[in-house]
PAMIMAR-509967 format. One record per residue (C-alpha): residue in one letter; x, y, z. Coordinates in steps of 0.05 Angstrom, whole numbers, plus 32768, in hexadecimal, padded with zeros to 4 digits. Layout:
AXYZ ...
//
This chain:
X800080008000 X801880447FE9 X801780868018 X7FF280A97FEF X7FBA80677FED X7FC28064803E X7FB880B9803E X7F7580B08019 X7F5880768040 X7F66809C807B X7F4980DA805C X7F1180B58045 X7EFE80988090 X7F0580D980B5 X7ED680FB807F X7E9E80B9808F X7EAC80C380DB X7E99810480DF X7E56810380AB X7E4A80CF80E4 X7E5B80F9811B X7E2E81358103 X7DF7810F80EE X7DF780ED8133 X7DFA8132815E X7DBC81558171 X7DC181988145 X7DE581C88165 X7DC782148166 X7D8882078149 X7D5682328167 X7D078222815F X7CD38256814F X7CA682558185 X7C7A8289817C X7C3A82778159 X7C4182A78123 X7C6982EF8113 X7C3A832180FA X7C4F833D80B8 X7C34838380A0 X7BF383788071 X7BFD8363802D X7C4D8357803B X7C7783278008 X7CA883078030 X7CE583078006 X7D1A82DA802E X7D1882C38075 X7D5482B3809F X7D6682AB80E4 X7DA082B28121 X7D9E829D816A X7D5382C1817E X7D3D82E38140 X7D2282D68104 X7D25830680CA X7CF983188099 X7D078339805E X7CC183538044 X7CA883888007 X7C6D83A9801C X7C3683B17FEB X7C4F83FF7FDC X7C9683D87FBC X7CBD83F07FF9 X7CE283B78016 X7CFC83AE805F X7D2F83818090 X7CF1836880C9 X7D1683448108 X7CE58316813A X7CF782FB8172 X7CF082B48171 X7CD582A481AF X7C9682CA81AB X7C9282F18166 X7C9D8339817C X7CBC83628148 X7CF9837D815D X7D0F83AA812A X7D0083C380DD X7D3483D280B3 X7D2783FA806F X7D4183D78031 X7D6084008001 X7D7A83E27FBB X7DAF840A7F9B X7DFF84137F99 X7E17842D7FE5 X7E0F84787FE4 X7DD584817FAB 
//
């Protein structure tokens, strides 16, 4: 057997090992909505969604075309902040 044939059987277990490890682990970090539901402005598209630690955010465009950055908290869907969206280069 050749180094470089011992290197990728060796590279080839740790890579199964830890798939296995991961897949094994509770997940780490993941935080559950709890709150029954966030209430979005009327008529709001929601545009992405995404989420850290306690929030969620919301990135909506209100029937007008404006868009804006919504932040909930998870726990029990109080809005937090709202963020204007403005598309454009920095500085226009």
């Amino acid at each position: 057997m050749t180094a470089l044939t011992a290197v990728l059987i060796l590279g080839m277990v740790v890579i199964a090992g830890t798939v296995a490890w991961r897949l094994a682990g509770p997940l780490s970090g993941a935080v559950p909505v709890t709150a029954e539901a966030p209430v979005l402005p009327e008529g709001a598209e929601v545009l992405a969604l995404g989420g850290a630690g306690a929030e969620l955010s919301v990135l909506i465009r209100a029937p007008g075309g404006e868009e804006r950055l919504l932040i909930y908290r998870r726990a029990d869907g109080a809005l937090i902040s709202a963020t204007p969206v403005r598309r454009g280069a920095p500085g226009s």
